[in-house]
PQR file of N, CA, C, O and H, with PARSE charges and radii, in Angstrom:
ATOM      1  N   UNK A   1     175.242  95.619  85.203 -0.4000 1.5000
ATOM      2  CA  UNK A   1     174.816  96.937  84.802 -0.0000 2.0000
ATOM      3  C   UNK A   1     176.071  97.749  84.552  0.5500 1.7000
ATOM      4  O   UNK A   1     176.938  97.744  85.425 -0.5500 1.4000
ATOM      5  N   UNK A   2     176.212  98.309  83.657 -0.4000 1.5000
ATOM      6  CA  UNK A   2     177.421  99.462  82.894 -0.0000 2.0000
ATOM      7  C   UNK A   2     176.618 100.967  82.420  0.5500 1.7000
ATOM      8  O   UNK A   2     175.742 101.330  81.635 -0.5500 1.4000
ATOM      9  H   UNK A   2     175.507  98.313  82.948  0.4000 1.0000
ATOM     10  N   UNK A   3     177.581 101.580  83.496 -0.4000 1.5000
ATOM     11  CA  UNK A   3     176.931 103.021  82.722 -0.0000 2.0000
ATOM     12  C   UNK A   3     178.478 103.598  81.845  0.5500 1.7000
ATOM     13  O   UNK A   3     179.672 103.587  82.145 -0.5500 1.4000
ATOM     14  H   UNK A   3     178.293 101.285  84.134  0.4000 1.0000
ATOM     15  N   UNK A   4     177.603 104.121  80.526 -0.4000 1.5000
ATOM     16  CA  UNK A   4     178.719 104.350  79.414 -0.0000 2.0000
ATOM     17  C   UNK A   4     179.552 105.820  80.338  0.5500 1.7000
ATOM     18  O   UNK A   4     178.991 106.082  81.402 -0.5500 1.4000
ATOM     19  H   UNK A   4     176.633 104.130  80.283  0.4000 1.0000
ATOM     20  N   UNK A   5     180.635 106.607  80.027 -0.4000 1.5000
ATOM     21  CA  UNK A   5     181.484 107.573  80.502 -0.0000 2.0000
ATOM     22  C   UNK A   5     180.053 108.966  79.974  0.5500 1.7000
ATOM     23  O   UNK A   5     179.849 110.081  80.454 -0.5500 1.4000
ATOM     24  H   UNK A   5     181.091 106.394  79.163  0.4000 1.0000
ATOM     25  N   UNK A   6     179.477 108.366  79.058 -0.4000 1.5000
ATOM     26  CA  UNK A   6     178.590 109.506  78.467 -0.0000 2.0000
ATOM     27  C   UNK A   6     177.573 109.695  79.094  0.5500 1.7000
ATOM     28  O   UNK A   6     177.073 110.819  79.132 -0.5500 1.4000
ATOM     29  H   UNK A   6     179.643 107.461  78.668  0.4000 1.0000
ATOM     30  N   UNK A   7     177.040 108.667  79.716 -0.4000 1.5000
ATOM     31  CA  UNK A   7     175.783 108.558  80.149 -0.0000 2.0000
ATOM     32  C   UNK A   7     175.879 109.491  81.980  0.5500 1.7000
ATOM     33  O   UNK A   7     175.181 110.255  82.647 -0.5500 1.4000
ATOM     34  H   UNK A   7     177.446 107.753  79.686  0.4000 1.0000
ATOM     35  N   UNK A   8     177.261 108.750  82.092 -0.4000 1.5000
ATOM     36  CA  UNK A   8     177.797 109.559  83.618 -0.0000 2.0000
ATOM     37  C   UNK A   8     177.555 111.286  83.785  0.5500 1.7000
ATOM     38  O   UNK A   8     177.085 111.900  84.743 -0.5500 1.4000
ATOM     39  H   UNK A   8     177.827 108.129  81.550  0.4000 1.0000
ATOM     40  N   UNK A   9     178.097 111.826  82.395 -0.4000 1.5000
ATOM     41  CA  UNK A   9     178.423 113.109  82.171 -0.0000 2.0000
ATOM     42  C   UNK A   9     177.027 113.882  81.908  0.5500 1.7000
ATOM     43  O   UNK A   9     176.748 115.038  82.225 -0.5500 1.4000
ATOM     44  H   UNK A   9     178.479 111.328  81.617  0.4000 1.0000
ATOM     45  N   UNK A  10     175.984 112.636  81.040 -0.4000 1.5000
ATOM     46  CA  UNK A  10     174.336 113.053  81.125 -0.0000 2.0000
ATOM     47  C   UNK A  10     173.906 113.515  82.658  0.5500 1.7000
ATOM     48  O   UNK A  10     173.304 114.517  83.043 -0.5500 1.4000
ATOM     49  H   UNK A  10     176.210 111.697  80.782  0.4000 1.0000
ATOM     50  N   UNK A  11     174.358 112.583  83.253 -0.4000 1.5000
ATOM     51  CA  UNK A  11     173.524 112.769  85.250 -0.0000 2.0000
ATOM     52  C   UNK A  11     173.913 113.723  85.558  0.5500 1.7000
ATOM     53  O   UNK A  11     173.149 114.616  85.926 -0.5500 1.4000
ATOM     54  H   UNK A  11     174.847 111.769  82.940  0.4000 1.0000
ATOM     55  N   UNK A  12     175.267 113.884  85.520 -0.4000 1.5000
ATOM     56  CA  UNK A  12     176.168 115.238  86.049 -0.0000 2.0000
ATOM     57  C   UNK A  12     175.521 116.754  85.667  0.5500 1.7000
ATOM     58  O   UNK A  12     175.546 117.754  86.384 -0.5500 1.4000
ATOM     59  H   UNK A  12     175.887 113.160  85.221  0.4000 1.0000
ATOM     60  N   UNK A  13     174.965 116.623  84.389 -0.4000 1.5000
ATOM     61  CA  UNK A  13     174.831 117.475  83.618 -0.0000 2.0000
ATOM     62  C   UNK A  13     173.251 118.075  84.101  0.5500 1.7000
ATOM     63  O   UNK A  13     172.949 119.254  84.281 -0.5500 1.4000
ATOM     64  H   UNK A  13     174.945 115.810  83.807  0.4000 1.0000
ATOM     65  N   UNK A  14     172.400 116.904  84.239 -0.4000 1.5000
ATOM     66  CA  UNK A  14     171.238 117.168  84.577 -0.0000 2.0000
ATOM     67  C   UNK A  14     170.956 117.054  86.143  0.5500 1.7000
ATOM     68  O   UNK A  14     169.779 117.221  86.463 -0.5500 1.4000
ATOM     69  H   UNK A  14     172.646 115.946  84.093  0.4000 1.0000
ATOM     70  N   UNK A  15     171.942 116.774  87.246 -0.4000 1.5000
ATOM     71  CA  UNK A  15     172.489 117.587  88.359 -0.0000 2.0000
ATOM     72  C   UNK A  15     172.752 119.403  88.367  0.5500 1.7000
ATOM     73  O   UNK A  15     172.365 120.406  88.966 -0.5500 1.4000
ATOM     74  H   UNK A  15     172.898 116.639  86.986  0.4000 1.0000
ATOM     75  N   UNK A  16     173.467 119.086  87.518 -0.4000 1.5000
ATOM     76  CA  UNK A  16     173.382 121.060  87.160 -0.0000 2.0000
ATOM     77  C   UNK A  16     172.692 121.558  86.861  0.5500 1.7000
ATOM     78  O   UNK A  16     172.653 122.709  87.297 -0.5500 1.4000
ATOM     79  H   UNK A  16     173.783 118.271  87.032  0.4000 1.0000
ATOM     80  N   UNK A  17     171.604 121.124  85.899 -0.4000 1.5000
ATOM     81  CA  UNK A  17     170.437 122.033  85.434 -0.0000 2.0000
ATOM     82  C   UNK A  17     169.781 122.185  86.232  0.5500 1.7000
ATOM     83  O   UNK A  17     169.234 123.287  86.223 -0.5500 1.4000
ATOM     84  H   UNK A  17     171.636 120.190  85.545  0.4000 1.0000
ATOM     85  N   UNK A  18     169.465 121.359  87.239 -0.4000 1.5000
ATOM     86  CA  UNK A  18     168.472 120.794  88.217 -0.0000 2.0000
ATOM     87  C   UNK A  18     168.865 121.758  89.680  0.5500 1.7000
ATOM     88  O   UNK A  18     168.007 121.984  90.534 -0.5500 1.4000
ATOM     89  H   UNK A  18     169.909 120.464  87.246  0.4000 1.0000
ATOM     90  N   UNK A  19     170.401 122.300  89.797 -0.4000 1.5000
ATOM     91  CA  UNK A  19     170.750 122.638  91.248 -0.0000 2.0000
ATOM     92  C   UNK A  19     170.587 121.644  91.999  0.5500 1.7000
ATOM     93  O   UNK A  19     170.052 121.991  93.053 -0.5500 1.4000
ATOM     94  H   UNK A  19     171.098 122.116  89.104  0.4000 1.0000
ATOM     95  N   UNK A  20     170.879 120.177  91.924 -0.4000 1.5000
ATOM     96  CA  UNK A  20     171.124 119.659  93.119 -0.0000 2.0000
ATOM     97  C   UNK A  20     172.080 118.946  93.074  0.5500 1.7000
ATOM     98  O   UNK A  20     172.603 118.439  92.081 -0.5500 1.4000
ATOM     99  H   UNK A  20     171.314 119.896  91.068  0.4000 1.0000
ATOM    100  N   UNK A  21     172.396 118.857  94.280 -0.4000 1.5000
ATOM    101  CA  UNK A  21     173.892 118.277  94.437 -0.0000 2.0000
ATOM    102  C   UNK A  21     174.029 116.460  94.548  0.5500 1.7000
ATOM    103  O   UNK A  21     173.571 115.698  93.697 -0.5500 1.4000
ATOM    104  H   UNK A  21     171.971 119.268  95.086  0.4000 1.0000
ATOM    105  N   UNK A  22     174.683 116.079  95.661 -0.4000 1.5000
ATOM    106  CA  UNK A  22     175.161 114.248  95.404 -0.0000 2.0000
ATOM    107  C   UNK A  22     173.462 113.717  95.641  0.5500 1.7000
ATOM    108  O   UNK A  22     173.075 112.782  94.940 -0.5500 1.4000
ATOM    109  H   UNK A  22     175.055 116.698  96.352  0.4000 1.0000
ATOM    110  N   UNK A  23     172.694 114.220  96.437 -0.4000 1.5000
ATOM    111  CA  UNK A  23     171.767 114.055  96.554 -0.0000 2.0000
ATOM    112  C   UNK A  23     170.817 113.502  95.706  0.5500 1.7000
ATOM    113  O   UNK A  23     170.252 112.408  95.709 -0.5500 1.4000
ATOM    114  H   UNK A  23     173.008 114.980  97.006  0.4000 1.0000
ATOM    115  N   UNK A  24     170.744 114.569  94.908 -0.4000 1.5000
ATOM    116  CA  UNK A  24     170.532 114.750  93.334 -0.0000 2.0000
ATOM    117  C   UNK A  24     171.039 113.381  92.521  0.5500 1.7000
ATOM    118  O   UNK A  24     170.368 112.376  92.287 -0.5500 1.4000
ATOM    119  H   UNK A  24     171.203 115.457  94.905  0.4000 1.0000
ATOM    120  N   UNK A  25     172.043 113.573  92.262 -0.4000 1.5000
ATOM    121  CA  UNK A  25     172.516 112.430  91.277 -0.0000 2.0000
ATOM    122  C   UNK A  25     172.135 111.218  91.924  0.5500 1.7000
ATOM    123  O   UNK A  25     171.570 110.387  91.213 -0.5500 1.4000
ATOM    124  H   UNK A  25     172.589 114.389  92.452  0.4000 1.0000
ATOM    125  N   UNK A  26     172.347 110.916  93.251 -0.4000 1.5000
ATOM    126  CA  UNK A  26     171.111 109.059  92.935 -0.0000 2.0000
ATOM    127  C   UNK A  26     169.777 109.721  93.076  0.5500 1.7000
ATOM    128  O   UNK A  26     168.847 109.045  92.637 -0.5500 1.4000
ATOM    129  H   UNK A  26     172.807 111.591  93.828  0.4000 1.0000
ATOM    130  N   UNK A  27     169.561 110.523  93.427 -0.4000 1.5000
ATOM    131  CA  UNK A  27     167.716 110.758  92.723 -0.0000 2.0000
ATOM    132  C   UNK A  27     167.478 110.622  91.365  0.5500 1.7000
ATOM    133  O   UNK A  27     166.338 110.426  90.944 -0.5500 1.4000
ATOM    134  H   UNK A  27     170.317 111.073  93.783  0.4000 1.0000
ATOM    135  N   UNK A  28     168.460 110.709  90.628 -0.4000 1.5000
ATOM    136  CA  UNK A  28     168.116 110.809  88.878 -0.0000 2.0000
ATOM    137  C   UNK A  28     168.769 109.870  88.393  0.5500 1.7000
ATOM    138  O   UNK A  28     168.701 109.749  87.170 -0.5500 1.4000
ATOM    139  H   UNK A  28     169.386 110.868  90.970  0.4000 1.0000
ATOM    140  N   UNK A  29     169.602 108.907  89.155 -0.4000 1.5000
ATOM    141  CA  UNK A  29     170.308 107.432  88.772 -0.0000 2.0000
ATOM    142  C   UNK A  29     168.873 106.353  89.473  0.5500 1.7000
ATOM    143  O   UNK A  29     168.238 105.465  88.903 -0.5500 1.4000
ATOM    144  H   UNK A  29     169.658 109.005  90.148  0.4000 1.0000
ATOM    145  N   UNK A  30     168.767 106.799  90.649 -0.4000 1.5000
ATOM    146  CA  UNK A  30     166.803 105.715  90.958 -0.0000 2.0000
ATOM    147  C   UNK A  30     166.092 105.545  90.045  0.5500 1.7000
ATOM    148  O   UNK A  30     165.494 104.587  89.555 -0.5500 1.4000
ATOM    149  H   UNK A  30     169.283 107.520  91.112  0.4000 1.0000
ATOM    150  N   UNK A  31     166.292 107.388  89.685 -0.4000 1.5000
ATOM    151  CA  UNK A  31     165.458 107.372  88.482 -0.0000 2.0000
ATOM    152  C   UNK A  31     165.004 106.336  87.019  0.5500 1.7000
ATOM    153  O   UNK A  31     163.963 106.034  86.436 -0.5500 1.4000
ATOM    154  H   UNK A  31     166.779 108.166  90.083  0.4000 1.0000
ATOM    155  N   UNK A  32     166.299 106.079  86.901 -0.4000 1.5000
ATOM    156  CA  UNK A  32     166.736 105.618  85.965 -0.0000 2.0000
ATOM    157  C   UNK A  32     166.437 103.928  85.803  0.5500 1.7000
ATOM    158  O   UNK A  32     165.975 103.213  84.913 -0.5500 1.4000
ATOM    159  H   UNK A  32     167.145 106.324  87.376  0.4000 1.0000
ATOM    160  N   UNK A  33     167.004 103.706  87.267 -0.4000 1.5000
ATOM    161  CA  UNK A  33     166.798 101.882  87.604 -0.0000 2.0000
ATOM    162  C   UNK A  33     165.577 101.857  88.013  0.5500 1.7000
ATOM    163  O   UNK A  33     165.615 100.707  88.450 -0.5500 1.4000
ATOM    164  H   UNK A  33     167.379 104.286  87.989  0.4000 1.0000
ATOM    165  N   UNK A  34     164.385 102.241  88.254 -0.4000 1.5000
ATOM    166  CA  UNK A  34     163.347 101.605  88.892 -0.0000 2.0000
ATOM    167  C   UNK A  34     162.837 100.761  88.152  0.5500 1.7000
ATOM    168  O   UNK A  34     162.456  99.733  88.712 -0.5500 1.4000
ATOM    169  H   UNK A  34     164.354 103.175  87.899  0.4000 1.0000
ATOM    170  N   UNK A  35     162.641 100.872  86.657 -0.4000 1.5000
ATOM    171  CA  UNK A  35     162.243  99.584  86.246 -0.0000 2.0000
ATOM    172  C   UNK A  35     162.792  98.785  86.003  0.5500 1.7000
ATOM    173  O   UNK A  35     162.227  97.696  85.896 -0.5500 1.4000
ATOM    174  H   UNK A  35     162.950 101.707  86.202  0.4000 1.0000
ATOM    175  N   UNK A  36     164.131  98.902  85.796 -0.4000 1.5000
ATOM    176  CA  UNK A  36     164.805  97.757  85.772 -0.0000 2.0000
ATOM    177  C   UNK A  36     164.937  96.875  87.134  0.5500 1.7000
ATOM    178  O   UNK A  36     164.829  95.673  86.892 -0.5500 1.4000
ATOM    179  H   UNK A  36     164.590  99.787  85.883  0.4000 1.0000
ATOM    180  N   UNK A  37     165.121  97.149  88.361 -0.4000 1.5000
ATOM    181  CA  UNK A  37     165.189  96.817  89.139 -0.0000 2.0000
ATOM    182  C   UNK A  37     164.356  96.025  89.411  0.5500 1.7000
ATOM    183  O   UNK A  37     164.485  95.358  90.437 -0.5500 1.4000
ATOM    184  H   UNK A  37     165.209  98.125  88.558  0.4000 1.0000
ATOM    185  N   UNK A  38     163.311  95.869  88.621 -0.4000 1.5000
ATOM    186  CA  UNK A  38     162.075  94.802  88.951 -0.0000 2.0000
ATOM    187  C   UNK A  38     162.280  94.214  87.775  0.5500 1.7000
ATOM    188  O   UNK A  38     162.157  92.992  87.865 -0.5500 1.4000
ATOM    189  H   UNK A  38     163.206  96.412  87.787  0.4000 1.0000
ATOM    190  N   UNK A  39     162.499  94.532  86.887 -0.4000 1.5000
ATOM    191  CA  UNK A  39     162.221  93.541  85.638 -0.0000 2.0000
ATOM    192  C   UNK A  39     163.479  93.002  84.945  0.5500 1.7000
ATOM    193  O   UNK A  39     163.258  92.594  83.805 -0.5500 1.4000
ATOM    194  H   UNK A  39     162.599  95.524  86.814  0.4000 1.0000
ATOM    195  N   UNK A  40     164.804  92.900  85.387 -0.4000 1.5000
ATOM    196  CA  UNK A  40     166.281  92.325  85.279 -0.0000 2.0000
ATOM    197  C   UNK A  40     166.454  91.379  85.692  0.5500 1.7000
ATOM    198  O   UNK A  40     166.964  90.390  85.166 -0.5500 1.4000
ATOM    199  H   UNK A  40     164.984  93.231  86.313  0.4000 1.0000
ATOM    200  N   UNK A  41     165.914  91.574  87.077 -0.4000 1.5000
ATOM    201  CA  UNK A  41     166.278  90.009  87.976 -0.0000 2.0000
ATOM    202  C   UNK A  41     165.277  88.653  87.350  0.5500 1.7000
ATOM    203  O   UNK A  41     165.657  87.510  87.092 -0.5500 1.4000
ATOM    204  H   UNK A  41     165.499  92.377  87.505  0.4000 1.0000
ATOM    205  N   UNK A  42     164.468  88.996  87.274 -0.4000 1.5000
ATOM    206  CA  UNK A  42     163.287  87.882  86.810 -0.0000 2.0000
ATOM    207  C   UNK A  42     163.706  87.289  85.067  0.5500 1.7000
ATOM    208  O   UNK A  42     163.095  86.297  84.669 -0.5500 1.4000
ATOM    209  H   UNK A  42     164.160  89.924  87.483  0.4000 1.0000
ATOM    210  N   UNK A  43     164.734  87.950  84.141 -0.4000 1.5000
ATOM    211  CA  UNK A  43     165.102  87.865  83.314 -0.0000 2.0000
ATOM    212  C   UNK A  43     166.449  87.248  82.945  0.5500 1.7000
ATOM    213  O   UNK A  43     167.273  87.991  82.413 -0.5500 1.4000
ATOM    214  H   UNK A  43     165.230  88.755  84.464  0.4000 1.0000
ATOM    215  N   UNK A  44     166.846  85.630  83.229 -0.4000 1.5000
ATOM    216  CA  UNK A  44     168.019  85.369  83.601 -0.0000 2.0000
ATOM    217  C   UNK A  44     168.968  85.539  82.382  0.5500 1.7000
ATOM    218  O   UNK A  44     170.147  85.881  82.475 -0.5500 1.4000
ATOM    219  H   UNK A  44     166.176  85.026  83.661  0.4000 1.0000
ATOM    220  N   UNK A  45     168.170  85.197  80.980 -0.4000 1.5000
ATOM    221  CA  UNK A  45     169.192  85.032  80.021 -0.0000 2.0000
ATOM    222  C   UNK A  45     170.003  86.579  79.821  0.5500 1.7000
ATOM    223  O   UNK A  45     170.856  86.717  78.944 -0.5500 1.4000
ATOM    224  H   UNK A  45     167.212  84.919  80.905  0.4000 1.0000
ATOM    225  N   UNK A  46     169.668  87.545  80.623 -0.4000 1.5000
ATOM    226  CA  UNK A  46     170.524  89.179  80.157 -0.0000 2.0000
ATOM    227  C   UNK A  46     171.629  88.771  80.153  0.5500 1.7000
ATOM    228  O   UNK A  46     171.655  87.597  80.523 -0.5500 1.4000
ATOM    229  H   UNK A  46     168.975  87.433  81.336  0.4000 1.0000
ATOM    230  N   UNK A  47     172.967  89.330  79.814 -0.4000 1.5000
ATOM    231  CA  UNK A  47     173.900  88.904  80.547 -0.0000 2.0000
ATOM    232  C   UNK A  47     174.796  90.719  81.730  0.5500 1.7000
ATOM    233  O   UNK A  47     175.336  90.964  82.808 -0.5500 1.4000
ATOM    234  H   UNK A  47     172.945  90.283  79.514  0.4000 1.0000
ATOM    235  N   UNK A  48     174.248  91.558  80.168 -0.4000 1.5000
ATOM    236  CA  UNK A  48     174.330  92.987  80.859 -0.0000 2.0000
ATOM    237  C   UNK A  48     173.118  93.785  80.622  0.5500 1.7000
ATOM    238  O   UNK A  48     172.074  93.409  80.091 -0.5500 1.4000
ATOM    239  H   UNK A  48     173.809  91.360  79.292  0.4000 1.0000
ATOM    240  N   UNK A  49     173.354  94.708  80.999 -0.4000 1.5000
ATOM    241  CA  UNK A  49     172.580  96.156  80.592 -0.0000 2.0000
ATOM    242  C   UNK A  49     173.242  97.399  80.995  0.5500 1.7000
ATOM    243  O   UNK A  49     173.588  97.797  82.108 -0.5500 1.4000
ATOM    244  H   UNK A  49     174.203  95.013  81.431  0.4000 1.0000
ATOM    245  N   UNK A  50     173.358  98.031  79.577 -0.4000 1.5000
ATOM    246  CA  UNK A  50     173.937  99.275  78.991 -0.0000 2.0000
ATOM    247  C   UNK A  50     173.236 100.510  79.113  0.5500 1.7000
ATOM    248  O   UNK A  50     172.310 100.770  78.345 -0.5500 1.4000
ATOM    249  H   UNK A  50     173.077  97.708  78.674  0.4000 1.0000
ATOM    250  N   UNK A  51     173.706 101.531  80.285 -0.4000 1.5000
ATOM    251  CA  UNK A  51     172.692 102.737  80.505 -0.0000 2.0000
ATOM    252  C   UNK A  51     173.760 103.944  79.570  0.5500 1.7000
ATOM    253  O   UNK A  51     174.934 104.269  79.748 -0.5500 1.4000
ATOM    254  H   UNK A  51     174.458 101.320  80.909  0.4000 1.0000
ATOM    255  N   UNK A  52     173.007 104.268  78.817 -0.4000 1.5000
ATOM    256  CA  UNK A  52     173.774 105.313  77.690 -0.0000 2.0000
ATOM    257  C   UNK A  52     173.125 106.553  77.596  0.5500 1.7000
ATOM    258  O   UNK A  52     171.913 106.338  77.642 -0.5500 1.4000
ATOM    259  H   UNK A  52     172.053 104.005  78.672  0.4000 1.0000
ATOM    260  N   UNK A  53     173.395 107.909  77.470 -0.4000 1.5000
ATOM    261  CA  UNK A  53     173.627 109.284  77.405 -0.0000 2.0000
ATOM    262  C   UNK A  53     172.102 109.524  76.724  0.5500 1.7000
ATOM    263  O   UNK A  53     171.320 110.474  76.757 -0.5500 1.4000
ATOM    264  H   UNK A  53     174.379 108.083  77.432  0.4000 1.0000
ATOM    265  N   UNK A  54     172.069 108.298  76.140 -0.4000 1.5000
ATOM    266  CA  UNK A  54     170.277 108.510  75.110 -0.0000 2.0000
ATOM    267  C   UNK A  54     169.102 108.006  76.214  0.5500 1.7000
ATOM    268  O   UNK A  54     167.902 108.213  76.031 -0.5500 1.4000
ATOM    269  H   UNK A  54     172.704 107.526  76.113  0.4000 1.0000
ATOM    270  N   UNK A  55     169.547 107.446  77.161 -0.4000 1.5000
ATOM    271  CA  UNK A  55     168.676 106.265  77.887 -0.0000 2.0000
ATOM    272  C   UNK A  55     168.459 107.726  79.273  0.5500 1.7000
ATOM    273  O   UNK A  55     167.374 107.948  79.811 -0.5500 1.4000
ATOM    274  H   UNK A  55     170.522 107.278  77.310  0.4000 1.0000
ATOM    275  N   UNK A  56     169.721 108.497  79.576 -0.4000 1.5000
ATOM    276  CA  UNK A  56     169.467 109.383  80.639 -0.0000 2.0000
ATOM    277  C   UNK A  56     168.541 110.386  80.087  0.5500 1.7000
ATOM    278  O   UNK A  56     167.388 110.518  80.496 -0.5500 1.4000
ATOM    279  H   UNK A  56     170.602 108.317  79.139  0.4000 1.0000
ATOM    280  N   UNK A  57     169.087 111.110  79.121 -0.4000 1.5000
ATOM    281  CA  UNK A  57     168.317 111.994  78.508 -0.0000 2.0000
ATOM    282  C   UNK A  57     167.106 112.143  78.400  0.5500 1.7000
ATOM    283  O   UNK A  57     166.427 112.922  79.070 -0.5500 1.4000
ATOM    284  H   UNK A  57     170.024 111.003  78.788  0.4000 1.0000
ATOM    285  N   UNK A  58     166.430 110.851  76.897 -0.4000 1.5000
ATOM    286  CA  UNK A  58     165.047 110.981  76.844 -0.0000 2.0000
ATOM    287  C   UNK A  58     164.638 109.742  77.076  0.5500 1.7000
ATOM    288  O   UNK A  58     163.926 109.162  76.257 -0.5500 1.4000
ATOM    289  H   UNK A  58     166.981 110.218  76.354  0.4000 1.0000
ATOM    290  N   UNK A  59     165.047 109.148  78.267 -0.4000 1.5000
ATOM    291  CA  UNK A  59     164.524 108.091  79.073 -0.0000 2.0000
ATOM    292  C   UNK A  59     164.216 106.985  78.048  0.5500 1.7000
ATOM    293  O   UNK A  59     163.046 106.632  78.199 -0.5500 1.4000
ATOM    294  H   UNK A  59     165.625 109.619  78.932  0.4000 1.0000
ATOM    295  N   UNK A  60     164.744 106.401  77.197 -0.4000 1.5000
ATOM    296  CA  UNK A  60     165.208 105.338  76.036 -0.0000 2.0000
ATOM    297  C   UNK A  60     165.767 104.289  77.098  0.5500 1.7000
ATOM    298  O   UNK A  60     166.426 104.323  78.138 -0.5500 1.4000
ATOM    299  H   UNK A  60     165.694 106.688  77.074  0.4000 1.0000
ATOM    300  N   UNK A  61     164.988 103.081  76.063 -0.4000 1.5000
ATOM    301  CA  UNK A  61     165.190 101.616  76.485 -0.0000 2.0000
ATOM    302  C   UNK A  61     166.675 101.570  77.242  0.5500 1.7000
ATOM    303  O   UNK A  61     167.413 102.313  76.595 -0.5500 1.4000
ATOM    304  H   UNK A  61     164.453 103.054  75.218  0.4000 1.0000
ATOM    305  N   UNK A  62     167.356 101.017  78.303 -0.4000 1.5000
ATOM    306  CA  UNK A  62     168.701 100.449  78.159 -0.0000 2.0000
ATOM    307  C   UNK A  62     169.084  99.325  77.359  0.5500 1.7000
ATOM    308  O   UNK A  62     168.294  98.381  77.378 -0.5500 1.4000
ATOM    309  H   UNK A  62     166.756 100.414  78.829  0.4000 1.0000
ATOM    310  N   UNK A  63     170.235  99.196  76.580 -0.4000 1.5000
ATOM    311  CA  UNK A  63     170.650  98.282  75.568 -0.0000 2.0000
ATOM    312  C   UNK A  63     170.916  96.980  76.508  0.5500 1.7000
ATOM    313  O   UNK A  63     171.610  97.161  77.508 -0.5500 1.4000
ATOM    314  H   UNK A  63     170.877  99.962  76.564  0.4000 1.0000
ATOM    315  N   UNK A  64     170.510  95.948  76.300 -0.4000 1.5000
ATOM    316  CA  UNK A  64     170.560  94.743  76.919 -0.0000 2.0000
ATOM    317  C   UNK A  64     171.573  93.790  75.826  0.5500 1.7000
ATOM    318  O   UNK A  64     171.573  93.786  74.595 -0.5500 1.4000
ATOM    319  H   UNK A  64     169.947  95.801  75.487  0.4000 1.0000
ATOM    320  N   UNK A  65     172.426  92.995  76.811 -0.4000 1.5000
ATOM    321  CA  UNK A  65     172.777  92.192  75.318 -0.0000 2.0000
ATOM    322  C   UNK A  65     172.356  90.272  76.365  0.5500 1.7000
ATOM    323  O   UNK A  65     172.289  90.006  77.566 -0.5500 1.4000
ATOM    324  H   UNK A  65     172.426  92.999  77.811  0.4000 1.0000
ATOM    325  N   UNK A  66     172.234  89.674  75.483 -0.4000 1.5000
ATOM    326  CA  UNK A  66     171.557  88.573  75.782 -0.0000 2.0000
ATOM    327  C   UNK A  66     172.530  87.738  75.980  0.5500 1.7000
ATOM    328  O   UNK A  66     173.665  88.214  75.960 -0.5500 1.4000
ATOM    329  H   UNK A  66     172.288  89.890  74.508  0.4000 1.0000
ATOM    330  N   UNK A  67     172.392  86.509  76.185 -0.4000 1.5000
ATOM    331  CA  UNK A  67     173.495  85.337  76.014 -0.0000 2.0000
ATOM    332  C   UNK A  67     172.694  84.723  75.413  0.5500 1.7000
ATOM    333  O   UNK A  67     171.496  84.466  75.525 -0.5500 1.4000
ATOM    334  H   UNK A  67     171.470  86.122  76.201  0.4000 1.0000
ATOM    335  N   UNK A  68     174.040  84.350  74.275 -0.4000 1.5000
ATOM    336  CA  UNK A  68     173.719  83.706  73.236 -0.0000 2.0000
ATOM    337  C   UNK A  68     173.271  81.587  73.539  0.5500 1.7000
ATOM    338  O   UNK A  68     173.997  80.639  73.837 -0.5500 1.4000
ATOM    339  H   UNK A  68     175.013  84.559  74.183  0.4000 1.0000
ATOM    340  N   UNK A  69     172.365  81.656  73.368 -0.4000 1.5000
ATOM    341  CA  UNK A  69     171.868  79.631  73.149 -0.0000 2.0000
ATOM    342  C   UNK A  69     172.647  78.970  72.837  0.5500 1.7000
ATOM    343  O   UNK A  69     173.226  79.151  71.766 -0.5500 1.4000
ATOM    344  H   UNK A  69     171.775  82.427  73.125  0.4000 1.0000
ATOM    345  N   UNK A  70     172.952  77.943  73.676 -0.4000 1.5000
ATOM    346  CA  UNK A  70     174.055  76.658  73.173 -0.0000 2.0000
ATOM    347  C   UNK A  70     175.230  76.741  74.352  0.5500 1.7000
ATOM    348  O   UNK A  70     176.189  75.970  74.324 -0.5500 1.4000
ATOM    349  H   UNK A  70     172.482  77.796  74.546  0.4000 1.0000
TER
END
């Protein structure tokens, strides 16, 4: 799992709007993994997954990249 520098500055950001503090930010990073957290592991060929500034925002797919066959 990789969170982009943008996606960091998304949480931060919506920490502030929100008024809450460290607390806050893994409440809205949980946020973020709960489905993955069930549905990554069971998925061996991933090799990552990409949480990006679009994915915090308006809650958009994370970019997965696969490993390639052969």
């Amino acid at each position: 799992m990789r969170f982009t520098d943008d996606s960091l500055e998304a949480i931060a950001e919506a920490a502030l709007a929100r008024k809450i503090g460290a607390r806050g930010l893994r409440m809205i990073i949980e946020d973020l993994m709960l489905d993955l957290m069930y549905n990554l592991p069971g998925q061996k060929k991933i090799r990552e997954c990409v949480i990006t500034r679009e994915v915090v925002q308006s809650k958009e797919k994370p970019i997965t990249l696969i490993e390639k066959a052969g």
